[in-house]
N, CA, C and O atoms as a GROMACS GRO file, in nm:
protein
  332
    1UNK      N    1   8.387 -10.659   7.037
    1UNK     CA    2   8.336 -10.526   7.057
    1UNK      C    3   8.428 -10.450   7.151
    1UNK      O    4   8.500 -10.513   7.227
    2UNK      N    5   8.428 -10.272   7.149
    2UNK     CA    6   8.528 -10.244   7.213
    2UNK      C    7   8.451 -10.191   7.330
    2UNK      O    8   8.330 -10.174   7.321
    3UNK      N    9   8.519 -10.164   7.440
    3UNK     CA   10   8.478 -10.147   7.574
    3UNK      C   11   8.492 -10.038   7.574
    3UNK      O   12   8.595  -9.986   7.532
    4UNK      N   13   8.353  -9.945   7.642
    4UNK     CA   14   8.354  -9.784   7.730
    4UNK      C   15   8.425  -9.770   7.842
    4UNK      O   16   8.352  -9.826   7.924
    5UNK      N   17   8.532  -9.728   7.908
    5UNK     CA   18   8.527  -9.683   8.024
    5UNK      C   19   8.458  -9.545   8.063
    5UNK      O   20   8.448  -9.442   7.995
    6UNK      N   21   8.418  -9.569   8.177
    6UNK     CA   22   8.366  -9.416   8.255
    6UNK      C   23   8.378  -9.369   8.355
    6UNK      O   24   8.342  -9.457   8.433
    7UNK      N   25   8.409  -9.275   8.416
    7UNK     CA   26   8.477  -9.224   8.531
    7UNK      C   27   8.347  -9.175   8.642
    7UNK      O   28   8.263  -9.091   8.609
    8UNK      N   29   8.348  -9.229   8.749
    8UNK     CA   30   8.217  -9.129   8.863
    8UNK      C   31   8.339  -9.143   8.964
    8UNK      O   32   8.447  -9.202   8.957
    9UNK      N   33   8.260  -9.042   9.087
    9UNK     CA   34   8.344  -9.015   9.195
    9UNK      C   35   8.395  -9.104   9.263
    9UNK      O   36   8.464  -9.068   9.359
   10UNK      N   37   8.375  -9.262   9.232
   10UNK     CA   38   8.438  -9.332   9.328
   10UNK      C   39   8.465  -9.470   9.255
   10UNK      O   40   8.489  -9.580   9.305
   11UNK      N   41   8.455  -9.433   9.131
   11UNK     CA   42   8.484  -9.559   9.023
   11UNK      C   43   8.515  -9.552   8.887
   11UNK      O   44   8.505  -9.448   8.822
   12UNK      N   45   8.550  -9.653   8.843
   12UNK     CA   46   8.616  -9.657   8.713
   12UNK      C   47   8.489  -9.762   8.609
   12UNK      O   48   8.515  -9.877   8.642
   13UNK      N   49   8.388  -9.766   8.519
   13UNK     CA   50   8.302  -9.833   8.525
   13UNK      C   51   8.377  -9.861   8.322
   13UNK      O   52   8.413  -9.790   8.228
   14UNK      N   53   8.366  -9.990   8.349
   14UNK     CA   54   8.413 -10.075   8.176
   14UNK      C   55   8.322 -10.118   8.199
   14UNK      O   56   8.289 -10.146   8.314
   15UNK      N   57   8.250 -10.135   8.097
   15UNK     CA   58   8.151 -10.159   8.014
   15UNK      C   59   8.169 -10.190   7.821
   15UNK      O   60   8.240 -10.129   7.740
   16UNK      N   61   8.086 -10.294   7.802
   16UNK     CA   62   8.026 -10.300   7.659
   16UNK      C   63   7.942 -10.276   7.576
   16UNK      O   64   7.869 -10.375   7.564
   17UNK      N   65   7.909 -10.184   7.501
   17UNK     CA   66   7.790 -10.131   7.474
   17UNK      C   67   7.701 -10.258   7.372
   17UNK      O   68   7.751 -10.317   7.276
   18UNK      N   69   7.548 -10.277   7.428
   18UNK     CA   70   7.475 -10.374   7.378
   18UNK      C   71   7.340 -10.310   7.276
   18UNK      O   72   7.225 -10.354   7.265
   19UNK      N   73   7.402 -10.201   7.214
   19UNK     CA   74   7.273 -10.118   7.155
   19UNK      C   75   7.241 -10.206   7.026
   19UNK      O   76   7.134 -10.244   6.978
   20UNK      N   77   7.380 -10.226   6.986
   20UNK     CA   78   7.388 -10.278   6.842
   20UNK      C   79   7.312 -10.452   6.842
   20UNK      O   80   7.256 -10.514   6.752
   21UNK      N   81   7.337 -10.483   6.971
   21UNK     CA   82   7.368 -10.647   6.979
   21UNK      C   83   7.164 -10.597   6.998
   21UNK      O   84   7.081 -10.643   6.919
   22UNK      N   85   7.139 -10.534   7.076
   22UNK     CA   86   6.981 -10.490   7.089
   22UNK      C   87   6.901 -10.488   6.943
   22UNK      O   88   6.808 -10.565   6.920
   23UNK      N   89   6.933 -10.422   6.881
   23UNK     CA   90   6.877 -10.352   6.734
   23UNK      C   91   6.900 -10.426   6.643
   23UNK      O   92   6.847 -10.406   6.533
   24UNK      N   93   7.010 -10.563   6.669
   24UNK     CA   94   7.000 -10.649   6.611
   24UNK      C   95   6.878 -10.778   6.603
   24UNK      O   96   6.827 -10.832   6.505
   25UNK      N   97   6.857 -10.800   6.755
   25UNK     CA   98   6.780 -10.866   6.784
   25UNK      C   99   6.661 -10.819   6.767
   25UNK      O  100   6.604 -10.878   6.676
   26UNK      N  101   6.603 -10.744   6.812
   26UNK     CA  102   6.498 -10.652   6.773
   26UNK      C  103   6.440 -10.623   6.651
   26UNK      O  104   6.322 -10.592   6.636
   27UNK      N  105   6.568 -10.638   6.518
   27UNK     CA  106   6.526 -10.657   6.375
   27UNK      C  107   6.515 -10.798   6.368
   27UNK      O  108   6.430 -10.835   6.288
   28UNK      N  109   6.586 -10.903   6.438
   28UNK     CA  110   6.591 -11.027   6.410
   28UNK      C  111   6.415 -11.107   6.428
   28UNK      O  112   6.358 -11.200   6.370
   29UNK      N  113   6.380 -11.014   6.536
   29UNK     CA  114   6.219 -11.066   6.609
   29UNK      C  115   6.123 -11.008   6.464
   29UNK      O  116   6.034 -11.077   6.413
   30UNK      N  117   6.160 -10.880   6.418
   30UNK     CA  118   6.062 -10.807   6.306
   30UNK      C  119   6.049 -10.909   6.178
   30UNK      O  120   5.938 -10.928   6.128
   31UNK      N  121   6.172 -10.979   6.124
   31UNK     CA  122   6.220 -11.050   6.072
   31UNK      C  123   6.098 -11.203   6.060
   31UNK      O  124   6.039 -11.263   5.970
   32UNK      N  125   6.108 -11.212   6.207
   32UNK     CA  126   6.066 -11.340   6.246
   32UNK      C  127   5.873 -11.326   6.197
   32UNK      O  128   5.805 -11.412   6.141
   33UNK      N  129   5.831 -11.193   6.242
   33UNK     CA  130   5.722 -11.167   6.240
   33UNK      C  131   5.681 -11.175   6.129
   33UNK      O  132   5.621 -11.277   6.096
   34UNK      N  133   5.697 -11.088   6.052
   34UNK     CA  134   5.663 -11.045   5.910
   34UNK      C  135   5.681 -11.168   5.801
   34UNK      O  136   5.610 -11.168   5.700
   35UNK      N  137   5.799 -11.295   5.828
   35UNK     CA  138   5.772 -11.431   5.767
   35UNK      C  139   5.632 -11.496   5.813
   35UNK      O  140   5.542 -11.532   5.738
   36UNK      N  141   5.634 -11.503   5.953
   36UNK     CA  142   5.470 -11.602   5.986
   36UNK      C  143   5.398 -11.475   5.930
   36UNK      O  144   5.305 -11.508   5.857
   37UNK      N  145   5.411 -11.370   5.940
   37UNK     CA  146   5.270 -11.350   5.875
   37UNK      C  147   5.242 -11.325   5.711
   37UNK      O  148   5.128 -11.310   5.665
   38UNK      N  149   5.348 -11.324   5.640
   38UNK     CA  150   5.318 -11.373   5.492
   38UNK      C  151   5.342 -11.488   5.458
   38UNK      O  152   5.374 -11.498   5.339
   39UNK      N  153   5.337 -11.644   5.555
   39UNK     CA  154   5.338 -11.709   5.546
   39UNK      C  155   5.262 -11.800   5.420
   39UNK      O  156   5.142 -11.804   5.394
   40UNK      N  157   5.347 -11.853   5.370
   40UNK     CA  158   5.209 -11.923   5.246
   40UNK      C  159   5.188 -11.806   5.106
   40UNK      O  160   5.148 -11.827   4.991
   41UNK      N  161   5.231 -11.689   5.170
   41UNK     CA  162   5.217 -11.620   5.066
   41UNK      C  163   5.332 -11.562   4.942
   41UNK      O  164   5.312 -11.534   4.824
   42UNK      N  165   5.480 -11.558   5.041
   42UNK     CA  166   5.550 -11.505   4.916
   42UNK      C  167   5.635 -11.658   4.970
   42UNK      O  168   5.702 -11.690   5.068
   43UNK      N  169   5.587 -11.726   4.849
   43UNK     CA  170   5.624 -11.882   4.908
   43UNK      C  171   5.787 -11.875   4.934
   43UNK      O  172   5.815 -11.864   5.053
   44UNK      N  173   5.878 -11.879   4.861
   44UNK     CA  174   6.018 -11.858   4.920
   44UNK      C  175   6.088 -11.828   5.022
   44UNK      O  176   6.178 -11.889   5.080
   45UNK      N  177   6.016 -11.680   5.050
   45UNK     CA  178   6.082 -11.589   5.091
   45UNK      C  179   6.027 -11.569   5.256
   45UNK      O  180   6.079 -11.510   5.350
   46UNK      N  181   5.902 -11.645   5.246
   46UNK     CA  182   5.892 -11.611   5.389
   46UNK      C  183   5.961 -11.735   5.507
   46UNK      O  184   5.946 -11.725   5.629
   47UNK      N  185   6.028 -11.835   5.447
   47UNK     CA  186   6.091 -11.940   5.530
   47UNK      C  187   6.258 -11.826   5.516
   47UNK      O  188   6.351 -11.858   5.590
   48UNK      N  189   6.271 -11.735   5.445
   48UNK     CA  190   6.419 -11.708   5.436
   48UNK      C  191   6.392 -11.582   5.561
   48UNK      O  192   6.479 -11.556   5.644
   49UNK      N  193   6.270 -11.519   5.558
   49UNK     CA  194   6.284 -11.446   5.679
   49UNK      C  195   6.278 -11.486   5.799
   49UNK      O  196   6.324 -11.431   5.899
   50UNK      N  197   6.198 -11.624   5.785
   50UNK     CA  198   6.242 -11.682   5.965
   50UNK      C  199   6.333 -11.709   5.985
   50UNK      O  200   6.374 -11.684   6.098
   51UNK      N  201   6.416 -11.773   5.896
   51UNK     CA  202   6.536 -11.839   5.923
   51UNK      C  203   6.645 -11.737   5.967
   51UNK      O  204   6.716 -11.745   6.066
   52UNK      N  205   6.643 -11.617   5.853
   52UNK     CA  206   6.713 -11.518   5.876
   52UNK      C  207   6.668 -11.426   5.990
   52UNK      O  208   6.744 -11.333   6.015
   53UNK      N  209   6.547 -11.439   6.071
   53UNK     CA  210   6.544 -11.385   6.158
   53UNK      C  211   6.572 -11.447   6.316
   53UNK      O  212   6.591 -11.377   6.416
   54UNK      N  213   6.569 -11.575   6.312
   54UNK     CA  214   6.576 -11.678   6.411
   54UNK      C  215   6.760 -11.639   6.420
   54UNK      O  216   6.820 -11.601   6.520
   55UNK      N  217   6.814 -11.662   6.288
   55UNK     CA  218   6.950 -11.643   6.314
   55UNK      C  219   7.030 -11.536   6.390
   55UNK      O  220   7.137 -11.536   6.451
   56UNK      N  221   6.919 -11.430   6.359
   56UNK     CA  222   6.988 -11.265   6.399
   56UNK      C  223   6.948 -11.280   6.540
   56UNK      O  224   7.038 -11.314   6.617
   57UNK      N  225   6.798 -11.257   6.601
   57UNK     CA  226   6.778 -11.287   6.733
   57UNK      C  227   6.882 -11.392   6.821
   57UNK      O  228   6.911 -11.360   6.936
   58UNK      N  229   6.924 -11.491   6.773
   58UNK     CA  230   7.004 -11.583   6.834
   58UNK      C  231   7.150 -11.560   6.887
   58UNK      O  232   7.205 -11.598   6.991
   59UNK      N  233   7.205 -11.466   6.757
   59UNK     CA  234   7.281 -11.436   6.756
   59UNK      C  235   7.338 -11.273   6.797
   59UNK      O  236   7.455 -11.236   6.805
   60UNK      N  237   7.224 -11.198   6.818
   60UNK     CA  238   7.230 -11.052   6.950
   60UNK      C  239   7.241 -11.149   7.051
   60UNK      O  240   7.345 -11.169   7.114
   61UNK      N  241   7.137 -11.208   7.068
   61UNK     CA  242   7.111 -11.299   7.240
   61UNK      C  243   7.253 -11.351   7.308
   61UNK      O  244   7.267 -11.348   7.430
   62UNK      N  245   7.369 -11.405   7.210
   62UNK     CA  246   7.432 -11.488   7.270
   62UNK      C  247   7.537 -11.386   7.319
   62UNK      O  248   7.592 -11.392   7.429
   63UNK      N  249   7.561 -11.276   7.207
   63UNK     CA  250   7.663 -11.197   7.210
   63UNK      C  251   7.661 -11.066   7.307
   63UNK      O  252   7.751 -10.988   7.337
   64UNK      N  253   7.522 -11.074   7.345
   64UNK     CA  254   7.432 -10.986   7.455
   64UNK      C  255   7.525 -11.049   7.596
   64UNK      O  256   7.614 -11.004   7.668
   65UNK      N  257   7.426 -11.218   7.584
   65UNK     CA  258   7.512 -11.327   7.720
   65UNK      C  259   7.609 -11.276   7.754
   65UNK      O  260   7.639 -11.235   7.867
   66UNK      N  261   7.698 -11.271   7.609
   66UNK     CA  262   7.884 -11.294   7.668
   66UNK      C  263   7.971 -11.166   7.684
   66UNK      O  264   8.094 -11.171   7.694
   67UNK      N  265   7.883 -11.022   7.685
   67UNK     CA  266   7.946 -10.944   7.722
   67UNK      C  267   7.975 -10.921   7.868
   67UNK      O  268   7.899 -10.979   7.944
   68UNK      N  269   8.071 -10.848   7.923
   68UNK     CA  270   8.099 -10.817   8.021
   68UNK      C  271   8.103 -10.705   8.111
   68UNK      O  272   8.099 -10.606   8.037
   69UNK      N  273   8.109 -10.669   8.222
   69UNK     CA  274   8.066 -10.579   8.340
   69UNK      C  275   8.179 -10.584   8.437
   69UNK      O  276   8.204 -10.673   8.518
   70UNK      N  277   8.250 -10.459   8.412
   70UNK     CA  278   8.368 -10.434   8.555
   70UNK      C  279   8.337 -10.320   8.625
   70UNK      O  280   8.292 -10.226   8.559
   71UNK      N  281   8.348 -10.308   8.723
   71UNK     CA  282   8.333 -10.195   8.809
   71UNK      C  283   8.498 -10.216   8.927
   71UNK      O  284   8.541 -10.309   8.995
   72UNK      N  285   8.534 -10.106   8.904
   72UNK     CA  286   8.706 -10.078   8.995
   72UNK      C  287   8.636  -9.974   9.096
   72UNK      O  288   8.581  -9.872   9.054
   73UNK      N  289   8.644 -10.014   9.265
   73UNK     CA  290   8.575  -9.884   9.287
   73UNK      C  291   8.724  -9.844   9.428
   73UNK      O  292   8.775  -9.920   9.510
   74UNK      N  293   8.744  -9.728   9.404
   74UNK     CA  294   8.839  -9.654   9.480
   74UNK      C  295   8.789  -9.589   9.637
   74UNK      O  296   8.718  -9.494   9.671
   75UNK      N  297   8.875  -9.706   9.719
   75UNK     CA  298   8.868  -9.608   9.860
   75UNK      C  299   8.919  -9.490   9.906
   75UNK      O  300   9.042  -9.478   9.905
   76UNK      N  301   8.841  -9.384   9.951
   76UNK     CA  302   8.873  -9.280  10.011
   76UNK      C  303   8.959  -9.277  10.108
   76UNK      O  304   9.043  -9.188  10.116
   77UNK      N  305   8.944  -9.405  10.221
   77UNK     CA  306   9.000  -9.396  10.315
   77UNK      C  307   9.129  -9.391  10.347
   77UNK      O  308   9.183  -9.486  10.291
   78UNK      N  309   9.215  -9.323  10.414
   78UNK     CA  310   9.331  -9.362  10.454
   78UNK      C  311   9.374  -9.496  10.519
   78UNK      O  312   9.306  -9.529  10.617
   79UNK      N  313   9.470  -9.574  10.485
   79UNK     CA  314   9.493  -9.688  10.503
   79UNK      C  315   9.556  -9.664  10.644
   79UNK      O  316   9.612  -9.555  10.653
   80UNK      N  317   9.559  -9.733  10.742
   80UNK     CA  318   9.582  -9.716  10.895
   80UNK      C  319   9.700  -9.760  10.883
   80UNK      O  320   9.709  -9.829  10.782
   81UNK      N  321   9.829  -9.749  10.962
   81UNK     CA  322   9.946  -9.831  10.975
   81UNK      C  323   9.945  -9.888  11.088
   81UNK      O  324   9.913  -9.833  11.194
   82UNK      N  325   9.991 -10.039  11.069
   82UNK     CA  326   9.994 -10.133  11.193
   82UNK      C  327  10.085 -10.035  11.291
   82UNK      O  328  10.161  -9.941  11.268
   83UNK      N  329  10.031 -10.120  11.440
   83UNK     CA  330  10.131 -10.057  11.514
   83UNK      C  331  10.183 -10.144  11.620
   83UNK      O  332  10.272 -10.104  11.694
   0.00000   0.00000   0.00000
C-alpha cells in the first residue's frame, strides 16, 4: 500500500491509509454473519461464506497489524554553539 505524507506546523506525518484494509474486514465479519445465519439452509453456500469471510477478516486484520506510523517532528529552536 502506498503511504500519505502530511505536513502540520511542526511535522512531517507518513502514514498508511487502513480504510480499505477496514471495509475489508468489516465485509469479511458481514460475510461471516449472514453464513451462520443461513446456516443449514443454502447448504453449500453458507460454509463458502464463512470461510470466505473468516479469510477476508483475517486478512484486513493482519495487513491492518503490519502497517506503519512515522512522525519526523522539526525543532524550532536554534541550535546553541559550544563555547
Amino acid at each position: 500500500m502506498k503511504s500519505i505524507a502530511g505536513f502540520s506546523a511542526h511535522g512531517l506525518f507518513i502514514r498508511t491509509p487502513i480504510s480499505s484494509l477496514l471495509i475489508c474486514s468489516v465485509f469479511g465479519l458481514i460475510l461471516v454473519a449472514l453464513g451462520i445465519f443461513f446456516l443449514h439452509k443454502i447448504s453449500p453456500f453458507d460454509h463458502v461464506l464463512i470461510g470466505t469471510g473468516i479469510i477476508l477478516v483475517s486478512a484486513g486484520l493482519f495487513y491492518m497489524i503490519d502497517t506503519k506510523y512515522y512522525k519526523i517532528h522539526f525543532n524550532e529552536e536554534p541550535i546553541s554553539e559550544p563555547h
